[in-house]
N, C-alpha and C positions, 0 to 999 in steps of 0.2 A: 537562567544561566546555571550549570552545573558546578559541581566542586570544582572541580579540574579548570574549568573559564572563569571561576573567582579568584583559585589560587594565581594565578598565571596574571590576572587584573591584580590583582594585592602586589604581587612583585613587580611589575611595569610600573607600579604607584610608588611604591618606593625606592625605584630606581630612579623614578625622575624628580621624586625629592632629596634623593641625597644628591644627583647632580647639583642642583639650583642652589641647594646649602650650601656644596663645596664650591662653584663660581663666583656665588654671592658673596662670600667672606674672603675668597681670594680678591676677589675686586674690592672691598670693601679697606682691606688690609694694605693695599699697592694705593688706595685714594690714600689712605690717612699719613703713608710714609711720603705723597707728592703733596698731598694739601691737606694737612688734618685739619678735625675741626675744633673752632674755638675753646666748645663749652661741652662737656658728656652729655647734654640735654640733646647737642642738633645728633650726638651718636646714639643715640638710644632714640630718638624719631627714627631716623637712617635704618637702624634694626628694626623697628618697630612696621615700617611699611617694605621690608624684607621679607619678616613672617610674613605679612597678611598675603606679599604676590606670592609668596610659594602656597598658602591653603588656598586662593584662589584658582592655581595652577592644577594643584590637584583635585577639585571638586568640580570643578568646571570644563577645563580643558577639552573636555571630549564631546561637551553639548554645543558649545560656543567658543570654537577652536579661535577663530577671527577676533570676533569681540576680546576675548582674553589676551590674545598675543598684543592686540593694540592698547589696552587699557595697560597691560604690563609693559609694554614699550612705553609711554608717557612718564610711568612710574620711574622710568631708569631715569630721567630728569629731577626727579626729586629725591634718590635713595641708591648710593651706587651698588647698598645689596640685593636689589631686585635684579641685576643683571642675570642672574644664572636664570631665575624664573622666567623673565623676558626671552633667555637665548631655548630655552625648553618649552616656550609656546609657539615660536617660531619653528620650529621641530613638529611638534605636534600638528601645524597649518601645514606642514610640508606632505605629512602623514595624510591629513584625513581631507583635506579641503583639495581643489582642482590648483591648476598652475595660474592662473592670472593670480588666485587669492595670497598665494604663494610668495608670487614675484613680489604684490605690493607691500606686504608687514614686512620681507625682505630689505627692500628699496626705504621702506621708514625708520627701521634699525639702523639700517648702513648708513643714511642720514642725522639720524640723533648720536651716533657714537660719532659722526666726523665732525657734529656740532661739538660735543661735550667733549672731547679733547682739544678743540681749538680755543675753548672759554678757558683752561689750566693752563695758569700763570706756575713759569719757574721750571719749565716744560722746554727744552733746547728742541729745534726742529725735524732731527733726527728721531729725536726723543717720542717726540710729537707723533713723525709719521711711521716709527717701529708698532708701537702702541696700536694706533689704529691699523695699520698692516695688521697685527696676529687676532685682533678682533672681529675685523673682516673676515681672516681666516677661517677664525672659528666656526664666528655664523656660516660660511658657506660650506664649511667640513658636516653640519647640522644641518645646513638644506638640500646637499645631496643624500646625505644617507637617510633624512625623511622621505626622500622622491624613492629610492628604491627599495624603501620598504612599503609603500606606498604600491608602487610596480611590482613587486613579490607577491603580494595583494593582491590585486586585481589578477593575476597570474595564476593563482591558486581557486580566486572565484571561478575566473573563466573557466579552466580547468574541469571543475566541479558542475559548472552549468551544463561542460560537453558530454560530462562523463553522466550526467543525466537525462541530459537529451537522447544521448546517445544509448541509454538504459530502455529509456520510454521507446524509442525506435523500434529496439530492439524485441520490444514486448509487443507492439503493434504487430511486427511482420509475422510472431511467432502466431497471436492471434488471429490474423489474415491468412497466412499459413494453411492453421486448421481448418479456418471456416470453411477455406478453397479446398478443402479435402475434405470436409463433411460432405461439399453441394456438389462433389465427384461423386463421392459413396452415393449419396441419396438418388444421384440419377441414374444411377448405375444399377440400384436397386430397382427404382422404377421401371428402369429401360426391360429389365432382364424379368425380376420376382413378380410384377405388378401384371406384365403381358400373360405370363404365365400362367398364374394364380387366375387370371381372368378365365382362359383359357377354358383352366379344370371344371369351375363353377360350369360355365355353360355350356360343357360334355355332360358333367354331373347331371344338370337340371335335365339338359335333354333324354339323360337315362331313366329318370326320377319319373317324368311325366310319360313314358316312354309306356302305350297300354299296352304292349305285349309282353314287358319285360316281368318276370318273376315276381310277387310282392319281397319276399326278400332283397332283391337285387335292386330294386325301387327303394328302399328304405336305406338301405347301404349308400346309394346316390344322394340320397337325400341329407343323411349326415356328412357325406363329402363335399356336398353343395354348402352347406351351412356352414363346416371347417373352412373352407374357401374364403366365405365371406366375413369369417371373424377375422382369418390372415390378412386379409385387406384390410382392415380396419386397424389389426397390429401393426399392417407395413405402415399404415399412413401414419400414423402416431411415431413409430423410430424415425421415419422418414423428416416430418414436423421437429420433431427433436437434432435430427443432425441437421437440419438447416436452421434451427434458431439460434439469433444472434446474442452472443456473450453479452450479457446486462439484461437480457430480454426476455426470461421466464414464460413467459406468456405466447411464444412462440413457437412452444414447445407442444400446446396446446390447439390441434389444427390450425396452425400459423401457415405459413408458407409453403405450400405441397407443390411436387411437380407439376403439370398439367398433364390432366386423364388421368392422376391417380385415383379420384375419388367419382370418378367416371363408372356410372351402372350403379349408383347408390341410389337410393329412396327411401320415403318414410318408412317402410317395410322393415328396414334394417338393423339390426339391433342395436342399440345406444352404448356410448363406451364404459367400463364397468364402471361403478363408484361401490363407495362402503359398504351401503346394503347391499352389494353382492357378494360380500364374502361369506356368509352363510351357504347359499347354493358354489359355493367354491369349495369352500369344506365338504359342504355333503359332496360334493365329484369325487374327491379326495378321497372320502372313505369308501364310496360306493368300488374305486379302482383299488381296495384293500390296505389303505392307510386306519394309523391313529391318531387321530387329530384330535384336539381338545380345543374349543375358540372360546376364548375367554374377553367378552367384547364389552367394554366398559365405556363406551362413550354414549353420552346421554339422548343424543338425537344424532343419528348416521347421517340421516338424510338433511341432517342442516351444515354437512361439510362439505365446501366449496370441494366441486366436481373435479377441478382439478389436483386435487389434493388428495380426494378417497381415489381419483383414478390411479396414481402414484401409488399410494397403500395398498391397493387391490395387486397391482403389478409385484409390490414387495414379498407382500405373503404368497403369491404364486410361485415367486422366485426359490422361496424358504423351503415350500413344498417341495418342488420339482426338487431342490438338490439335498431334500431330506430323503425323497424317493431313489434317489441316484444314487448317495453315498452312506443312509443309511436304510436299507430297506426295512419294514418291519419295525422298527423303530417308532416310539410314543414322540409324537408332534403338539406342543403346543404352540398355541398362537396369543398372541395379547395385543389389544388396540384399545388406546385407550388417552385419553386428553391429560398432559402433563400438567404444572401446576404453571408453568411460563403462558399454557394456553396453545405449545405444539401438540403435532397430533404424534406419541408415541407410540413404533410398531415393533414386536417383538416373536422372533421364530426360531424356536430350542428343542432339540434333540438330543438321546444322547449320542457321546460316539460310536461307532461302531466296537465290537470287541476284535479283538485282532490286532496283529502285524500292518503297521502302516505300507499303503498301498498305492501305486502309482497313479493320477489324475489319470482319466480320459481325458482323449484328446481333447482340446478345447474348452476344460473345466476352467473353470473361473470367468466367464466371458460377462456371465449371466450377472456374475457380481461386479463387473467391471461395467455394465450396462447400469446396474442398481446405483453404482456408485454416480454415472454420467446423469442421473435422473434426480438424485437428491441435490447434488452440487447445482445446478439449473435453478433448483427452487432454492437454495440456500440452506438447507438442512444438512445434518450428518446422517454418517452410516459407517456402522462397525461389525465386523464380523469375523470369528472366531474361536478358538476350544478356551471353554471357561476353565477355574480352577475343581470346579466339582465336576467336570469329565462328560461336561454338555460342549454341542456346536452351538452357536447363538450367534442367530442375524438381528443386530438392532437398527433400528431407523429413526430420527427424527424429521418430520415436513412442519417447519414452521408456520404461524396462521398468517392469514394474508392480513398488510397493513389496512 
């Protein structure tokens, strides 16, 4: 419980002890002017099992609302200053207990007070039934405004239950939502990129193997043949990705493909990147006149779960590509290297460019909005951004698999 539900219990505690104080010694006071007692000894019992219902009242009251109200009802028979404590448990059962529980400590109060006015001698009849009229009263002034705060209650729960049910709903449909718009995209992909892409390949191959054609022209086919089939291999991985299901990482990872996407595939074909390829990633990199620096720290590439280096390899291609776009010429470093948590940490810094800020191409930033939908999948971050020393920096973390 917080400060604020302690303070707020501290004062409801000593609101309903100063009630029970002030009834009990009104009542106490109105006994002793119709029937005092003999000797200070039965007044100081009288007090004495006064206090005890009011600490009982307050220590209790709220674990064993029932049991107290009737133990403190009995007590009004032996001590006319337990009255206030008796009429504040009865309250409290109005509160927290259902209505039969209600009605009956109800029905036993109303009882022993019409007993215990009828036993006082010296009491005219009138006397008699004013007396018990304003105690009846009371009690019943005390057992509806327990029922409706009782009914405020449950009013506020329910409330609370809708308003998160109705939250939860609300996050399902947005989740279903998307999913129904990934498994649009991804067919749509299929339907359109996937026919296509096939297409080229097997123009390509036929020019490649083609004995008349030029050996140049054979060799040009033959890297357009091979681009072809690494693009099917990228589709099917984006594709795999917009169709996995939120909670389900691992779906992302040829999970669930169209049908004929991965149609014309064979062992022949080259396997999806991992770690150990970023080396021959780099050298492309420099070979197309970059400067790249890979500064590769992890102790065994090849023992990082495949789909974790495939994710890495995608990031530092990312870093490349929009070091090559935004800052041409520019010194590239990379860093891959295993954190002290045991993530796999990825890191790709240039500086900026020098110059007057300059307006994206069209379409910039997709590439890092992709990077972003592939770390969130796996549970990792990713930040990117101009440092304070006048570098871009794409950072990544891929957490290690449980």
């Amino acid at each position: 419980m917080n400060l604020r539900g302690s303070l707020r219990r501290l004062v409801r505690d000593v609101g309903v002890l100063a009630f029970a104080v002030a009834v009990g010694a009104l009542t106490l006071t109105g006994a002793q002017e119709t029937y005092p007692y003999p000797q200070d000894l039965f007044l100081a019992r009288d007090l004495l099992i006064g206090a005890a219902a009011c600490l009982v009242l307050v220590v209790f009251r709220r674990r064993h609302p029932v049991r107290v109200a009737l133990v403190l009802t009995l007590g009004t028979l032996f001590a006319s200053s337990s009255w206030g404590a008796a009429a504040m448990a009865v309250f409290t059962v109005a509160v927290h207990c259902a209505w039969p529980a209600t009605a009956a400590v109800t029905g036993l109060n109303a009882t022993i007070i019409t007993f215990t006015f009828t036993q006082i001698d010296g009491m005219t009849r009138q006397e008699r039934t004013e007396a018990i009229t304003v105690f009846l009263l009371g009690y019943a002034v005390l057992v509806v405004t327990g029922l409706l705060v009782r009914s405020r209650r449950q009013l506020i729960d329910s409330l609370r239950e809708r308003a998160r049910q109705a939250e939860e709903g609300q996050r399902l449909r947005i989740e279903e939502a998307r999913h129904l718009e990934r498994e649009r995209i991804a067919r749509e992909m299929h339907d359109v990129l996937a026919h296509r892409i096939s297409l080229l390949a097997v123009h390509a191959g036929a020019l490649e193997f083609h004995a008349d054609a030029p050996a140049e022209q054979r060799e040009a086919a033959g890297i357009i043949r091979r681009s072809a089939y690494e693009a099917m291999e990228d589709l099917r991985e984006v594709i795999g990705m917009l169709r996995a299901v939120p909670g389900r990482p691992d779906a992302a990872d040829g999970g669930p493909v169209p049908e004929g996407a991965a149609a014309g595939r064979g062992d022949a074909e080259r396997p999806q990147p991992a770690l150990t390829d970023l080396p021959a990633l780099i050298e492309e990199s420099r070979r197309a006149g970059a400067h790249v620096t890979l500064q590769d720290r992890v102790p065994e590439p090849g023992a990082v779960p495949p789909r974790i280096g495939r994710h890495a390899y995608r990031i530092v291609q990312e870093g490349l590509t929009n070091a090559r776009k935004h800052a041409p010429g520019a010194r590239v470093r990379v860093t891959v290297e295993i954190a002290d948590s045991g993530d796999l940490a990825i890191e790709v810094a240039n500086p900026l460019p020098p110059g007057p800020a300059f307006d994206p191409l069209p379409g910039a930033g997709a590439g890092l909005l992709g990077l972003r939908e592939r770390v969130d999948m796996l549970g990792g971050t990713l930040e990117h951004g101009p440092t304070l020393d006048g570098r871009f920096r794409l950072r990544a973390r891929l957490p290690r698999p449980e």
